[in-house]
N, C-alpha and C positions, 0 to 999 in steps of 0.2 A: 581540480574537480571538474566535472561536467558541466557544461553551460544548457542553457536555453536561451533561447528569444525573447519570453517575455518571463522578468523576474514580478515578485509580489510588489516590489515598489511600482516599478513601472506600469504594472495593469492599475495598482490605485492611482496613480498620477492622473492616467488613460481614462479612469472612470470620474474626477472629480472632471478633467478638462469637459469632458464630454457634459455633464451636470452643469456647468457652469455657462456653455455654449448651446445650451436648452433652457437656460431657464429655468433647470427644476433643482428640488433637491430629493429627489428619489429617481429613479432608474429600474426600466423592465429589460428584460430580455432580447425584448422586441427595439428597444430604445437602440441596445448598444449595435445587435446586428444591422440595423439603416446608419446612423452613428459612424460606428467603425468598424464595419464589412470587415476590406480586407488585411487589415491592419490587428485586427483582433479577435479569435474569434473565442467562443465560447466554451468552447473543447478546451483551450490555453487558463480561462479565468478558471473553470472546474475542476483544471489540474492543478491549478497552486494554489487555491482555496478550498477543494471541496466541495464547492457549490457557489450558484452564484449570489443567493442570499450572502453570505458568509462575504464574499469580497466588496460587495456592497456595504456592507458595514462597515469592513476596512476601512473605506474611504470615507466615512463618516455619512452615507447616506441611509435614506430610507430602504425599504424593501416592495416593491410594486410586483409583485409579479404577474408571468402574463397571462391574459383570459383569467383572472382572479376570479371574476362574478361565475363562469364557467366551471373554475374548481369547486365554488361551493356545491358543485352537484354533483361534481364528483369527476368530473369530464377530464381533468390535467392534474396529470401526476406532479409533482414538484419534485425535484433531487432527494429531498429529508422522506421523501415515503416513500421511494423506490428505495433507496438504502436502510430504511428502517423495517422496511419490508424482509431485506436479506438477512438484515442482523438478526432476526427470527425467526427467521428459517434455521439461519445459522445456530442457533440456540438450542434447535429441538433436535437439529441434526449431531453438532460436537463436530460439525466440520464447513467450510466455506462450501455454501452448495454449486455443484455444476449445473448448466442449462439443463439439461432432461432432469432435474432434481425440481428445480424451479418450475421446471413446466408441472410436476407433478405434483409438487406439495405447496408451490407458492402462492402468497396472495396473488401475485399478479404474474404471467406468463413471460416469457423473455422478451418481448416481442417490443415493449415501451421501454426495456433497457437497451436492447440491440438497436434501436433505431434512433436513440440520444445519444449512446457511448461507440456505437461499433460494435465487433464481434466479444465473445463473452468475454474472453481475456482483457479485452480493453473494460469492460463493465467492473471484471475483478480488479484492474488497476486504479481505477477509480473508485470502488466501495471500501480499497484498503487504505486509500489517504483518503477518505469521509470518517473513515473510522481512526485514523490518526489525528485530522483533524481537530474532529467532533471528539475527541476522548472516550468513542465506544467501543466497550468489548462486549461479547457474547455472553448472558446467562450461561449457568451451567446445569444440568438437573433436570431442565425438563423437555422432551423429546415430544412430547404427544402435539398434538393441532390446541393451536389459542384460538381460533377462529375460524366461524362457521363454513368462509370463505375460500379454505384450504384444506387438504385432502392429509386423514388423521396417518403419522409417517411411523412404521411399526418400531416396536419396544426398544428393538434391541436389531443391529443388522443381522441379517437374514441368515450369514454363515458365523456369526461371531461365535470364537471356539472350538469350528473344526478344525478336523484334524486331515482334513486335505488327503487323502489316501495317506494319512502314516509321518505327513513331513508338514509342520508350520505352512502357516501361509506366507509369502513374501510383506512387509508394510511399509505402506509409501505415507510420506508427510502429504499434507495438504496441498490439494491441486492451488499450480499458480502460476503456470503457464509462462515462466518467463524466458522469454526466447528458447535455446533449447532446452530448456529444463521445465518438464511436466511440473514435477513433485516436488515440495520442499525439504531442505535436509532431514535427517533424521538423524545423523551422526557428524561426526567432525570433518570426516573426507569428502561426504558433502557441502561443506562449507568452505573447503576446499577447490572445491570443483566452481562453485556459487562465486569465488572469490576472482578466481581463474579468468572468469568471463567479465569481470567489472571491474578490477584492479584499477586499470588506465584512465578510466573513469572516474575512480574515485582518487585519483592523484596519486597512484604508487607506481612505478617500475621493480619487478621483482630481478633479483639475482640471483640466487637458489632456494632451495626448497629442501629439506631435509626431515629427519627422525628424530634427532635428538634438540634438545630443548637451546635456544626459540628455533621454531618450526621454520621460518623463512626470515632471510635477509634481503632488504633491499633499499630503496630510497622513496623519499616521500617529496610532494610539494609543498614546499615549506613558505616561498616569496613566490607567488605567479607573478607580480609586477616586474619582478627582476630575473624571473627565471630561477629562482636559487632550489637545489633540492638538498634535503638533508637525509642522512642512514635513519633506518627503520627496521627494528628488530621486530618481529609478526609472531604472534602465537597463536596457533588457531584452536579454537572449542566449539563444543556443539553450545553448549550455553556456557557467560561469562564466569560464573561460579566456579567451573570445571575448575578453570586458572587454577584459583587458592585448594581445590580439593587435592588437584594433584603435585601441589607444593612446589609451585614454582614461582621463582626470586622476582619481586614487581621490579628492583632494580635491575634486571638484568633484558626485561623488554619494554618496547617502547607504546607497544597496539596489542590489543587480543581482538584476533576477527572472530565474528561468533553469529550464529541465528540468532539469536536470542539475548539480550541482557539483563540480568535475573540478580546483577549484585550492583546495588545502589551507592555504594559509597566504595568504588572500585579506585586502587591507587592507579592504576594503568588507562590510557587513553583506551574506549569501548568503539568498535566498527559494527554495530548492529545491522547484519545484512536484510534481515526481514525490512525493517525501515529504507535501507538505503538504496534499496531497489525499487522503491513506491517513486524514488525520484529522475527515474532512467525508464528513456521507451521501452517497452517489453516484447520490440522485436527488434 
Protein backbone atom coordinates (compact mmCIF):
# COMPACT_ATOMS: atom_id res chain seq x y z
CA UNK A 1 0.00 0.00 0.00
CA UNK A 2 0.97 3.75 -0.35
CA UNK A 3 2.87 5.34 2.48
CA UNK A 4 2.82 8.89 3.74
CA UNK A 5 4.88 10.88 6.12
CA UNK A 6 2.74 11.52 8.71
CA UNK A 7 0.20 8.66 9.64
CA UNK A 8 -2.96 9.43 12.13
CA UNK A 9 -0.93 8.06 14.97
CA UNK A 10 1.86 9.90 14.54
CA UNK A 11 0.27 13.57 14.11
CA UNK A 12 -1.65 12.52 17.58
CA UNK A 13 1.45 11.56 19.16
CA UNK A 14 2.87 15.14 17.43
CA UNK A 15 -0.14 16.94 18.98
CA UNK A 16 -0.23 15.61 22.67
CA UNK A 17 3.82 16.04 22.79
CA UNK A 18 3.37 19.55 21.74
CA UNK A 19 0.29 19.99 24.46
CA UNK A 20 2.32 18.81 26.97
CA UNK A 21 5.54 20.92 26.23
CA UNK A 22 3.09 24.17 26.49
CA UNK A 23 1.45 23.57 29.18
CA UNK A 24 -1.89 23.39 27.83
CA UNK A 25 -4.49 21.05 27.12
CA UNK A 26 -6.02 22.62 24.14
CA UNK A 27 -4.34 23.65 20.96
CA UNK A 28 -4.80 26.54 18.03
CA UNK A 29 -3.75 26.39 14.74
CA UNK A 30 -1.52 28.99 15.39
CA UNK A 31 0.06 26.92 18.44
CA UNK A 32 1.05 24.04 16.12
CA UNK A 33 2.44 26.27 13.10
CA UNK A 34 5.30 28.02 15.82
CA UNK A 35 5.29 24.53 17.68
CA UNK A 36 6.05 22.34 14.76
CA UNK A 37 6.84 24.51 11.61
CA UNK A 38 8.54 22.21 9.67
CA UNK A 39 7.95 19.04 10.95
CA UNK A 40 4.31 19.34 10.55
CA UNK A 41 2.31 21.18 8.81
CA UNK A 42 -1.23 21.64 8.59
CA UNK A 43 -2.07 20.59 5.07
CA UNK A 44 -0.72 16.92 6.49
CA UNK A 45 -3.14 17.20 9.97
CA UNK A 46 -6.31 18.19 7.36
CA UNK A 47 -5.64 15.41 5.27
CA UNK A 48 -5.71 12.52 7.66
CA UNK A 49 -8.44 14.10 9.70
CA UNK A 50 -10.50 16.25 7.90
CA UNK A 51 -9.94 19.23 9.77
CA UNK A 52 -8.03 20.27 12.47
CA UNK A 53 -10.76 20.39 14.99
CA UNK A 54 -11.29 16.71 14.32
CA UNK A 55 -7.43 15.77 15.01
CA UNK A 56 -7.38 17.61 17.99
CA UNK A 57 -9.91 15.60 19.52
CA UNK A 58 -8.05 12.68 18.50
CA UNK A 59 -5.55 13.38 20.84
CA UNK A 60 -7.86 14.04 23.56
CA UNK A 61 -7.57 17.77 23.51
CA UNK A 62 -9.65 20.81 23.40
CA UNK A 63 -10.60 22.67 20.38
CA UNK A 64 -9.18 26.64 20.56
CA UNK A 65 -9.34 27.79 17.28
CA UNK A 66 -7.62 30.71 15.85
CA UNK A 67 -8.91 34.42 16.12
CA UNK A 68 -12.03 32.80 17.72
CA UNK A 69 -13.30 36.21 19.19
CA UNK A 70 -12.80 37.33 15.46
CA UNK A 71 -15.14 34.45 14.05
CA UNK A 72 -17.77 35.53 16.10
CA UNK A 73 -18.23 38.24 13.72
CA UNK A 74 -17.91 36.39 11.21
CA UNK A 75 -14.30 37.41 10.09
CA UNK A 76 -12.65 33.36 9.95
CA UNK A 77 -13.92 30.76 8.22
CA UNK A 78 -13.35 27.51 10.05
CA UNK A 79 -12.90 24.08 7.89
CA UNK A 80 -16.71 22.69 9.01
CA UNK A 81 -18.22 26.09 7.02
CA UNK A 82 -16.18 26.04 4.05
CA UNK A 83 -17.18 22.39 3.72
CA UNK A 84 -20.52 22.75 4.84
CA UNK A 85 -20.77 25.48 2.62
CA UNK A 86 -20.07 22.99 -0.44
CA UNK A 87 -22.05 20.17 0.74
CA UNK A 88 -24.96 22.70 -0.23
CA UNK A 89 -24.10 23.80 -2.81
CA UNK A 90 -23.65 20.31 -3.52
CA UNK A 91 -27.25 19.43 -2.70
CA UNK A 92 -29.05 21.98 -4.89
CA UNK A 93 -26.80 21.14 -7.64
CA UNK A 94 -26.85 16.93 -7.66
CA UNK A 95 -23.24 17.33 -8.40
CA UNK A 96 -19.82 18.37 -6.64
CA UNK A 97 -19.56 21.89 -7.66
CA UNK A 98 -16.64 23.34 -9.76
CA UNK A 99 -14.99 26.75 -8.96
CA UNK A 100 -17.06 29.09 -11.44
CA UNK A 101 -20.05 27.10 -9.85
CA UNK A 102 -18.97 28.29 -6.57
CA UNK A 103 -18.21 31.50 -7.56
CA UNK A 104 -21.60 31.79 -8.75
CA UNK A 105 -24.02 30.09 -6.61
CA UNK A 106 -21.90 29.82 -3.40
CA UNK A 107 -22.04 31.22 -0.08
CA UNK A 108 -18.71 32.07 -0.19
CA UNK A 109 -16.45 32.53 -3.39
CA UNK A 110 -13.45 30.30 -4.06
CA UNK A 111 -11.08 32.45 -2.95
CA UNK A 112 -10.92 31.26 1.20
CA UNK A 113 -10.74 27.72 -0.27
CA UNK A 114 -8.06 28.27 -2.80
CA UNK A 115 -5.92 29.96 -0.44
CA UNK A 116 -6.28 27.28 2.73
CA UNK A 117 -6.26 24.21 0.37
CA UNK A 118 -4.49 25.29 -3.12
CA UNK A 119 -6.01 24.96 -6.38
CA UNK A 120 -9.59 23.63 -6.62
CA UNK A 121 -8.85 20.10 -7.13
CA UNK A 122 -6.84 20.07 -4.07
CA UNK A 123 -10.10 21.78 -2.29
CA UNK A 124 -12.15 18.77 -3.83
CA UNK A 125 -9.57 16.46 -2.38
CA UNK A 126 -10.09 17.69 0.83
CA UNK A 127 -14.05 18.25 0.93
CA UNK A 128 -14.23 14.44 -0.09
CA UNK A 129 -12.26 13.00 2.91
CA UNK A 130 -14.38 15.89 5.19
CA UNK A 131 -17.27 14.27 3.89
CA UNK A 132 -15.81 10.68 4.53
CA UNK A 133 -14.73 11.66 7.62
CA UNK A 134 -17.53 13.64 8.87
CA UNK A 135 -20.11 10.88 7.55
CA UNK A 136 -21.73 13.65 5.11
CA UNK A 137 -23.64 13.11 2.08
CA UNK A 138 -25.57 15.40 0.07
CA UNK A 139 -29.45 16.01 0.33
CA UNK A 140 -31.22 15.08 -2.57
CA UNK A 141 -34.38 17.17 -3.81
CA UNK A 142 -33.71 20.39 -3.41
CA UNK A 143 -31.91 22.47 -6.04
CA UNK A 144 -33.28 25.97 -5.43
CA UNK A 145 -31.00 28.72 -3.11
CA UNK A 146 -31.45 28.07 1.10
CA UNK A 147 -29.91 31.37 1.61
CA UNK A 148 -30.23 34.78 1.07
CA UNK A 149 -26.52 34.83 0.63
CA UNK A 150 -26.24 32.82 -2.65
CA UNK A 151 -27.45 33.24 -6.04
CA UNK A 152 -30.99 31.12 -6.79
CA UNK A 153 -29.31 28.10 -9.20
CA UNK A 154 -32.02 27.21 -12.03
CA UNK A 155 -34.69 24.14 -11.83
CA UNK A 156 -33.47 21.99 -13.92
CA UNK A 157 -29.88 22.38 -16.16
CA UNK A 158 -30.13 24.56 -18.85
CA UNK A 159 -29.92 21.78 -21.82
CA UNK A 160 -31.32 18.75 -19.77
CA UNK A 161 -33.11 16.69 -22.48
CA UNK A 162 -31.84 17.90 -25.65
CA UNK A 163 -31.55 16.34 -28.33
CA UNK A 164 -28.14 17.83 -29.38
CA UNK A 165 -28.83 18.12 -33.36
CA UNK A 166 -30.42 14.45 -33.55
CA UNK A 167 -27.73 12.44 -31.11
CA UNK A 168 -27.64 12.24 -27.05
CA UNK A 169 -25.37 14.24 -25.33
CA UNK A 170 -22.09 12.53 -24.22
CA UNK A 171 -22.33 12.04 -19.88
CA UNK A 172 -19.45 12.40 -17.70
CA UNK A 173 -19.43 11.29 -13.80
CA UNK A 174 -18.62 13.94 -11.58
CA UNK A 175 -15.68 16.15 -11.91
CA UNK A 176 -12.74 15.02 -9.63
CA UNK A 177 -9.78 15.95 -11.24
CA UNK A 178 -7.58 13.23 -10.34
CA UNK A 179 -4.50 13.37 -11.97
CA UNK A 180 -5.28 12.57 -15.50
CA UNK A 181 -8.77 11.86 -15.17
CA UNK A 182 -11.33 14.75 -15.28
CA UNK A 183 -14.40 12.65 -14.70
CA UNK A 184 -15.36 9.86 -12.61
CA UNK A 185 -16.42 6.55 -14.03
CA UNK A 186 -19.61 5.99 -15.27
CA UNK A 187 -19.00 2.44 -16.33
CA UNK A 188 -16.87 -0.47 -15.55
CA UNK A 189 -13.98 0.30 -18.27
CA UNK A 190 -13.67 3.28 -16.41
CA UNK A 191 -12.87 1.63 -13.29
CA UNK A 192 -10.72 0.15 -15.30
CA UNK A 193 -8.76 2.88 -16.48
CA UNK A 194 -9.10 4.41 -12.53
CA UNK A 195 -7.45 1.07 -11.50
CA UNK A 196 -4.80 1.19 -14.13
CA UNK A 197 -3.44 4.44 -12.66
CA UNK A 198 -3.30 3.34 -8.72
CA UNK A 199 -2.94 -0.42 -8.68
CA UNK A 200 0.86 -0.20 -7.42
CA UNK A 201 -0.43 1.90 -5.07
CA UNK A 202 -2.78 0.19 -3.62
CA UNK A 203 -0.41 -3.14 -3.42
CA UNK A 204 -1.37 -5.06 -6.61
CA UNK A 205 1.01 -5.92 -9.52
CA UNK A 206 -1.32 -6.93 -12.43
CA UNK A 207 -0.55 -9.82 -14.97
CA UNK A 208 -3.20 -9.73 -17.56
CA UNK A 209 -6.38 -8.38 -18.10
CA UNK A 210 -8.86 -10.17 -20.08
CA UNK A 211 -12.87 -10.61 -21.00
CA UNK A 212 -13.85 -13.53 -19.60
CA UNK A 213 -14.69 -13.95 -15.84
CA UNK A 214 -12.34 -12.91 -13.38
CA UNK A 215 -11.52 -9.84 -15.32
CA UNK A 216 -7.68 -9.66 -14.12
CA UNK A 217 -5.11 -11.80 -12.54
CA UNK A 218 -2.22 -10.89 -10.62
CA UNK A 219 -0.61 -10.58 -7.25
CA UNK A 220 -1.33 -8.67 -4.08
CA UNK A 221 0.72 -7.62 -0.97
CA UNK A 222 -0.03 -9.72 1.35
CA UNK A 223 3.34 -9.59 4.10
CA UNK A 224 5.14 -5.90 3.34
CA UNK A 225 7.41 -6.80 6.49
CA UNK A 226 8.68 -9.74 4.65
CA UNK A 227 8.04 -8.96 1.19
CA UNK A 228 5.59 -11.82 0.53
CA UNK A 229 2.89 -11.27 -2.28
CA UNK A 230 0.05 -13.67 -2.87
CA UNK A 231 -2.33 -14.41 -6.37
CA UNK A 232 -5.27 -12.04 -6.79
CA UNK A 233 -8.10 -12.88 -8.89
CA UNK A 234 -9.81 -9.02 -9.74
CA UNK A 235 -13.31 -8.50 -11.06
CA UNK A 236 -13.99 -5.36 -12.06
CA UNK A 237 -17.71 -3.47 -11.70
CA UNK A 238 -19.12 -0.22 -12.03
CA UNK A 239 -20.77 -0.84 -8.57
CA UNK A 240 -20.19 -3.99 -6.32
CA UNK A 241 -23.64 -5.36 -6.81
CA UNK A 242 -23.06 -5.75 -10.48
CA UNK A 243 -20.91 -8.93 -9.10
CA UNK A 244 -23.93 -10.99 -7.89
CA UNK A 245 -26.32 -9.43 -10.67
CA UNK A 246 -24.15 -10.97 -13.21
CA UNK A 247 -23.73 -14.30 -11.58
CA UNK A 248 -20.59 -14.79 -10.84
CA UNK A 249 -18.94 -17.57 -8.44
CA UNK A 250 -17.49 -15.37 -5.03
CA UNK A 251 -15.42 -18.65 -4.83
CA UNK A 252 -13.75 -18.15 -7.71
CA UNK A 253 -12.37 -14.38 -7.06
CA UNK A 254 -10.57 -13.05 -4.65
CA UNK A 255 -11.27 -8.67 -4.94
CA UNK A 256 -14.23 -6.82 -7.00
CA UNK A 257 -12.60 -3.24 -7.91
CA UNK A 258 -15.51 -1.14 -8.30
CA UNK A 259 -16.55 2.87 -7.94
CA UNK A 260 -18.85 2.39 -5.81
CA UNK A 261 -19.79 -0.24 -2.96
CA UNK A 262 -23.52 -0.56 -2.88
CA UNK A 263 -23.54 -4.47 -1.34
CA UNK A 264 -23.09 -4.49 2.36
CA UNK A 265 -22.53 -7.92 3.34
CA UNK A 266 -20.51 -8.81 0.09
CA UNK A 267 -18.68 -12.40 0.40
CA UNK A 268 -15.73 -11.03 -1.63
CA UNK A 269 -12.92 -8.52 -0.48
CA UNK A 270 -14.60 -4.75 -1.87
CA UNK A 271 -11.61 -2.15 -3.55
CA UNK A 272 -13.91 0.97 -3.45
CA UNK A 273 -12.02 3.43 -5.76
CA UNK A 274 -14.15 6.55 -5.08
CA UNK A 275 -12.73 6.05 -1.37
CA UNK A 276 -9.40 4.89 -2.06
CA UNK A 277 -8.29 7.65 -4.11
CA UNK A 278 -9.23 10.36 -1.16
CA UNK A 279 -6.03 8.71 0.11
CA UNK A 280 -3.36 9.22 -2.73
CA UNK A 281 -1.94 12.77 -4.04
CA UNK A 282 -4.20 13.68 -7.01
CA UNK A 283 -1.44 14.61 -9.12
Amino acid sequence: MGSRKHTKESIIRALKALAEKLGKDTLSEKDVVQGLGGNLGLSSIRYSFGSFGNAARAAGLKVRAPGEHLRARGNILADDDLFSSLLQMESRLGHIPGAGECNAYGKYSVRPFTKRFGAWPNVLQHYRKWKVDNMQTPSSGNIQSDSDNTEPIPSKPIHQGSKFKGRPPVIYGEPIDFRGLRNAPTNEMGVVYLFAMVSRELGFMINAIGSAFPDCEGTYLYDAKQNQWAAARIEFEFVASNFKAHGHDPDQCDFIVCWKNDWLDCPVTVIELSKEILKLPSR
